[in-house]
C-alpha positions as semicolon CSV with decimal commas, in nm:
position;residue;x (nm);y (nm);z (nm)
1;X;-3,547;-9,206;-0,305
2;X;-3,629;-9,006;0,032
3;X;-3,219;-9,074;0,085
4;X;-3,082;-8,906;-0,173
5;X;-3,372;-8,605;-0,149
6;X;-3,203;-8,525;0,153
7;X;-2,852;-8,555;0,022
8;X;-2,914;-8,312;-0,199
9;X;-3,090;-8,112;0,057
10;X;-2,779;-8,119;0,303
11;X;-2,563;-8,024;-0,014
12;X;-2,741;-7,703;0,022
13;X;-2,854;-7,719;-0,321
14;X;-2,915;-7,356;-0,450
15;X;-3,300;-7,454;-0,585
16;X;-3,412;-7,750;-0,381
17;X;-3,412;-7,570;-0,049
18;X;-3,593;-7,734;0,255
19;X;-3,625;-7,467;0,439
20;X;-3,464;-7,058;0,445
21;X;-3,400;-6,746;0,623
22;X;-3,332;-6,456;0,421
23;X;-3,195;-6,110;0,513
24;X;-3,196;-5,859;0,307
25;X;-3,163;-5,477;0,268
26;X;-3,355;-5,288;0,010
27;X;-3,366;-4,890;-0,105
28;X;-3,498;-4,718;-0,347
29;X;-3,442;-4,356;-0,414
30;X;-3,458;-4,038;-0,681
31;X;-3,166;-3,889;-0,700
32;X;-3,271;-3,600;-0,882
33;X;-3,606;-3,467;-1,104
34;X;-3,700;-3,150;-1,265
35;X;-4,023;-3,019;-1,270
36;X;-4,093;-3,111;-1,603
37;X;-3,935;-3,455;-1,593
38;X;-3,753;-3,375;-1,860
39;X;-3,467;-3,586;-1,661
40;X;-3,434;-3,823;-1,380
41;X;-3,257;-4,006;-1,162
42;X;-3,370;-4,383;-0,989
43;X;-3,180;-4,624;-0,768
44;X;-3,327;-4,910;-0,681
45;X;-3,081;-5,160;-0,462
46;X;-3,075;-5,447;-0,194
47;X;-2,809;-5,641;-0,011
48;X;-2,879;-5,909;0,199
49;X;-2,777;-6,310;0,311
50;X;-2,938;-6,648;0,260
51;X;-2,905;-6,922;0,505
52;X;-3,070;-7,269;0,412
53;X;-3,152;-7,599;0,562
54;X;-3,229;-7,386;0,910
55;X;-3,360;-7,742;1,065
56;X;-3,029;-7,878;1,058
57;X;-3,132;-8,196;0,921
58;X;-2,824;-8,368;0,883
59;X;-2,553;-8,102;0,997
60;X;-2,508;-7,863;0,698
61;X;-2,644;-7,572;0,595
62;X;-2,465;-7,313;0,288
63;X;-2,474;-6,946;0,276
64;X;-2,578;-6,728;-0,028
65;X;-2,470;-6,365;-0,062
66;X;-2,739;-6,154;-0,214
67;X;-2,713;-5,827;-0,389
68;X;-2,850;-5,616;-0,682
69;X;-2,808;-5,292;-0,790
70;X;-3,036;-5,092;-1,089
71;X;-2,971;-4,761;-1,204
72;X;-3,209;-4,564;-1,460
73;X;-3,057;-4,226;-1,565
74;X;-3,282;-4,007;-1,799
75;X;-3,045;-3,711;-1,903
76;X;-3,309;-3,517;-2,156
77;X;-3,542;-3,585;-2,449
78;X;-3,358;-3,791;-2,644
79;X;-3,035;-3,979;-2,390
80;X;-3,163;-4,267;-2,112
81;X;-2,921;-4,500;-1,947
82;X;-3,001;-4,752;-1,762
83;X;-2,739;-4,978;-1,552
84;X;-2,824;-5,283;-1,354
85;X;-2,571;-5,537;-1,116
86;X;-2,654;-5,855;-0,978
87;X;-2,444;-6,056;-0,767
88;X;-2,525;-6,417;-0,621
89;X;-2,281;-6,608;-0,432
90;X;-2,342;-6,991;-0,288
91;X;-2,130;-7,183;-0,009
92;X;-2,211;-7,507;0,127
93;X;-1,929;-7,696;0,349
94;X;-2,094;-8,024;0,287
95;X;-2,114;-8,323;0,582
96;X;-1,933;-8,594;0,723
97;X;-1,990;-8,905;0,531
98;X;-1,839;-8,782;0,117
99;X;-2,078;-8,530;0,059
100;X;-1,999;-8,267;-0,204
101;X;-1,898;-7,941;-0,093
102;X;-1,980;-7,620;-0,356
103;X;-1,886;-7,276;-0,383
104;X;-2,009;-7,060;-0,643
105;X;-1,966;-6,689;-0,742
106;X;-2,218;-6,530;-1,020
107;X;-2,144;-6,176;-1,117
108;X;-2,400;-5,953;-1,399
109;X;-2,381;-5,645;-1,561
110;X;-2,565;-5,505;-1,770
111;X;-2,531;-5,149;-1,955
112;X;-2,819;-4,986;-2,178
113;X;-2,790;-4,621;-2,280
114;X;-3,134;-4,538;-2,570
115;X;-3,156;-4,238;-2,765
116;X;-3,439;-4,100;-2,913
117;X;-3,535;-3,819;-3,183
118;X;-3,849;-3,739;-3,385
119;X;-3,991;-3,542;-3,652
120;X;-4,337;-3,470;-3,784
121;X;-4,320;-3,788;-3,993
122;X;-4,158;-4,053;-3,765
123;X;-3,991;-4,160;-3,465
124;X;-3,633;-4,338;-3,428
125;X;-3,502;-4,555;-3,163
126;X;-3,177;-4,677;-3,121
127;X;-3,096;-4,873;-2,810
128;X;-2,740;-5,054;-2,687
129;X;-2,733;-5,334;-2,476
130;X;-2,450;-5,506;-2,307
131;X;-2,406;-5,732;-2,052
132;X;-2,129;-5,915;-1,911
133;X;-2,160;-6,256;-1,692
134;X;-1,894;-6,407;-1,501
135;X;-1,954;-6,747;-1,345
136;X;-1,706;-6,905;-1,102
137;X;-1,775;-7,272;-0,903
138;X;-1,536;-7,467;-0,678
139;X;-1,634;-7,832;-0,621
140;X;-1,447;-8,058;-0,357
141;X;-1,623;-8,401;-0,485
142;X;-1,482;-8,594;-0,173
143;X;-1,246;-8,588;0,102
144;X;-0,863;-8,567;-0,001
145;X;-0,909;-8,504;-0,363
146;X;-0,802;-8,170;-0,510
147;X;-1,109;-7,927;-0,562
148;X;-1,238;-7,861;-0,945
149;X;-1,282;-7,505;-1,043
150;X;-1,514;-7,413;-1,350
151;X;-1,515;-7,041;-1,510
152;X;-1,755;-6,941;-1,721
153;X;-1,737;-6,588;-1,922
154;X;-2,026;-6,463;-2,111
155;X;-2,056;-6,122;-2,353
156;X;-2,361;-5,985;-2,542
157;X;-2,435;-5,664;-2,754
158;X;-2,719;-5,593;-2,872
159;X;-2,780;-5,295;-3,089
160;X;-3,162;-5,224;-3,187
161;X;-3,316;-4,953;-3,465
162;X;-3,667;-4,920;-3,426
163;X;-3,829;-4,634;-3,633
164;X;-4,194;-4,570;-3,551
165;X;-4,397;-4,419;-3,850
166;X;-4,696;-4,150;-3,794
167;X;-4,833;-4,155;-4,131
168;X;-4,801;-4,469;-4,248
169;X;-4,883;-4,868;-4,076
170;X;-4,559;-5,079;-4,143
171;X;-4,358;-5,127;-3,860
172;X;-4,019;-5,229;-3,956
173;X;-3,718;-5,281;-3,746
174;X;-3,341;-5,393;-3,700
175;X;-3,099;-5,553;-3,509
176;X;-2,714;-5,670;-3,438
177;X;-2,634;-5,887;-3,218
178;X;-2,296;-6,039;-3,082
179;X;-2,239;-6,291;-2,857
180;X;-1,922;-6,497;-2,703
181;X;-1,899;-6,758;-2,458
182;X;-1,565;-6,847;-2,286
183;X;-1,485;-7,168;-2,071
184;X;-1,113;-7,322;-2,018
185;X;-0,996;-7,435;-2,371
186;X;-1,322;-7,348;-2,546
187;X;-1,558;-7,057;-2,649
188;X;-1,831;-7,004;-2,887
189;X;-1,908;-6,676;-3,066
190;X;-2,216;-6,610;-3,299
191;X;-2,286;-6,269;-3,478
192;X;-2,632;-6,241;-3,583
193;X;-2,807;-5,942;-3,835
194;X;-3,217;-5,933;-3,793
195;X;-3,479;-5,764;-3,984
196;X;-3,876;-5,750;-3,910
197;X;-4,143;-5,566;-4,089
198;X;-4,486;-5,590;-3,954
199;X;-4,791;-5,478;-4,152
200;X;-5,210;-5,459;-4,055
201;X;-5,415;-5,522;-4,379
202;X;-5,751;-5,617;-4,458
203;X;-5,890;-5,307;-4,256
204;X;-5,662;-5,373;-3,947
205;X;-5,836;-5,748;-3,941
206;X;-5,497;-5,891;-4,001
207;X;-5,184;-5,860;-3,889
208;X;-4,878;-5,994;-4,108
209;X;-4,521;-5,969;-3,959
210;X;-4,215;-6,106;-4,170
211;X;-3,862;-6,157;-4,041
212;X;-3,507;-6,248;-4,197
213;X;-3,234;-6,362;-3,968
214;X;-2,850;-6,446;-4,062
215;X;-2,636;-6,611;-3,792
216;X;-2,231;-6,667;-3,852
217;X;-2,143;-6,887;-3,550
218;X;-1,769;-7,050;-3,436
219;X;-1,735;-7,300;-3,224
220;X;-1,355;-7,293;-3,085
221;X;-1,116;-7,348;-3,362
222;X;-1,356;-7,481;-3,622
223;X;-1,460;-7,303;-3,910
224;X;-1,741;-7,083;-3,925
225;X;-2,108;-7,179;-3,983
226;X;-2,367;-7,037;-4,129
227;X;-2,778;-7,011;-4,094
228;X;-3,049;-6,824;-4,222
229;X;-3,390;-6,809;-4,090
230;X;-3,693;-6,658;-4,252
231;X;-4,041;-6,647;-4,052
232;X;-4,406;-6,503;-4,154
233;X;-4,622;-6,449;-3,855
234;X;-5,045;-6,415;-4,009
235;X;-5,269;-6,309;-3,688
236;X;-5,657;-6,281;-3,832
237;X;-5,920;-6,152;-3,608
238;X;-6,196;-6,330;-3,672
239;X;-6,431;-6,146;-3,409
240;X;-6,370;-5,960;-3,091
241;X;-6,265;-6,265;-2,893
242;X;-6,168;-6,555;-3,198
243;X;-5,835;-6,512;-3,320
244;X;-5,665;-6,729;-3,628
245;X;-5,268;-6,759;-3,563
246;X;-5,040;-6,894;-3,812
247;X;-4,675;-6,880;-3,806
248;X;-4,397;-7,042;-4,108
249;X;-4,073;-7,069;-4,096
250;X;-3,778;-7,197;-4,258
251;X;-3,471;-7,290;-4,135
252;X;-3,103;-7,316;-4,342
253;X;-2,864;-7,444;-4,138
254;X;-2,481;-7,504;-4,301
255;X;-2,230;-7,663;-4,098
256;X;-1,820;-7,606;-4,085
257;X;-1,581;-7,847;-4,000
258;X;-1,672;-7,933;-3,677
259;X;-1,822;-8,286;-3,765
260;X;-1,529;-8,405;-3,896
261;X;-1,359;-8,428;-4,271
262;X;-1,655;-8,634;-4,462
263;X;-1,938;-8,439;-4,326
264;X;-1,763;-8,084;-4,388
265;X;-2,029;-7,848;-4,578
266;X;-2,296;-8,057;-4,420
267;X;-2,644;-7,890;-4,416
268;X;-3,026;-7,912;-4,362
269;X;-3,296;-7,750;-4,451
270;X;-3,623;-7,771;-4,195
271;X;-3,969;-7,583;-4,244
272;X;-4,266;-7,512;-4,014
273;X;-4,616;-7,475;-4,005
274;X;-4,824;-7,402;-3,711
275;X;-5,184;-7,260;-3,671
276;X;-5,448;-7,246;-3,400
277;X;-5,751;-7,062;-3,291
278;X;-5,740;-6,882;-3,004
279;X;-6,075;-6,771;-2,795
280;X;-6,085;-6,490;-2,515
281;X;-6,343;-6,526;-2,253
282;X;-6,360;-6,157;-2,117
């Protein structure tokens, strides 16, 4: 077992690392600010190098490229953007003797403009998130075979409404969200509509929140499936520092075609109950 720790040491393994020097750059800066901070500007960045395995136990050691990048923009009242890059790159040569070689590129971006208006009565948020995530590795398993190369292409949007009342105690909001995943010859895709309300009752003593979620996924060429999850959240406050938590759910889940002719429309149905007390000391 101490062998083959130290294989996968010498394989420069990204998160079992022996030992490691890092290098690495940061700033942080405002770009620009009015007096009244009505808008801003903030950079926050770093760039620097990872070296691994700097005892040299058995001959190998890999290199990982470091670098990140966030970018908060508030224009006025009511626009924010916020844009954030993160790169992470992984090379280990391997040793004599068979042992793996990898090489691995990670790229993230992420993009999240918010806007923002009120009135006497209430408060609306509307928020857009998406992110992109491209993941490329190169194995060489051994010496003289042909190196494998995996890609991996991820996209997500999320788009939140969150109106905040100033009269009144429900708390509602919504969401969209769409997501794909893309490898050779296969992706998944899933396109999901949420809705929460949250309410305190019994003078504030408890605290109900309900939500309703419908998911339409695809996985490659199959048809499309379909679930629907509904979920009641009950937080009582017993005292100051005892707290009764109970959460239900139930979960529809209908399949498409992907488990074959016989089993196409297949479904289940699966419901939850949990509760528990919960006690602060301070």
């Amino acid at each position: 077992m101490k062998y083959l720790g130290a294989g996968f040491h010498t394989m420069g393994y990204p998160y079992q690392q022996p030992d490691k020097l890092d290098l690495t750059l940061n700033t942080r800066f405002n770009a620009w600010k009015d007096k009244n901070k009505n808008y801003k500007m903030n950079v926050v960045a770093s760039i620097g190098n990872r070296v691994n395995n700097m005892s040299n136990t058995l001959g190998s050691r890999a290199n990982q490229f470091l670098g990140s990048l966030n970018w908060f923009t508030q224009f006025n009242d009511h626009w924010s953007l916020n844009v954030s890059y993160n790169n992470f790159g992984f090379n280990s040569s391997g040793v004599s003797g068979g042992y793996t070689s990898i090489k691995n590129v990670s790229n993230d971006i992420s993009i999240n403009p918010t806007y923002n208006w009120s009135n006497d009565k209430m408060n609306h948020m509307v928020s857009l998130s998406y992110s992109y995530s491209k993941y490329q590795e190169t194995v060489n398993p051994f010496p003289y075979l042909s190196p494998v190369t995996t890609n991996n292409n991820t996209h997500t949007a999320l788009l939140t409404y969150v109106p905040t009342y100033f009269t009144k105690k429900i708390s509602p909001d919504f969401s969209i969200l769409y997501f794909l995943n893309e490898v050779p010859g296969f992706k998944v895709s899933l396109f999901t509509l949420s809705a929460g309300l949250g309410r305190p009752v019994a003078k504030d003593k408890i605290n109900l929140r309900g939500q309703l979620q419908y998911t339409l996924g695809k996985n490659g060429s199959f048809s499309s499936n379909n679930n629907l999850i509904a979920s009641l959240n009950v937080d009582y406050a017993i005292t100051k520092k005892l707290k009764w938590s109970t959460f239900m759910t139930t979960n529809y889940f209908k399949y498409g075609d992907e488990l074959g002719v016989p089993l196409v429309g297949a479904n289940y149905l699966e419901s939850t109950l949990r509760t528990g007390l919960t006690y602060r000391f301070k």
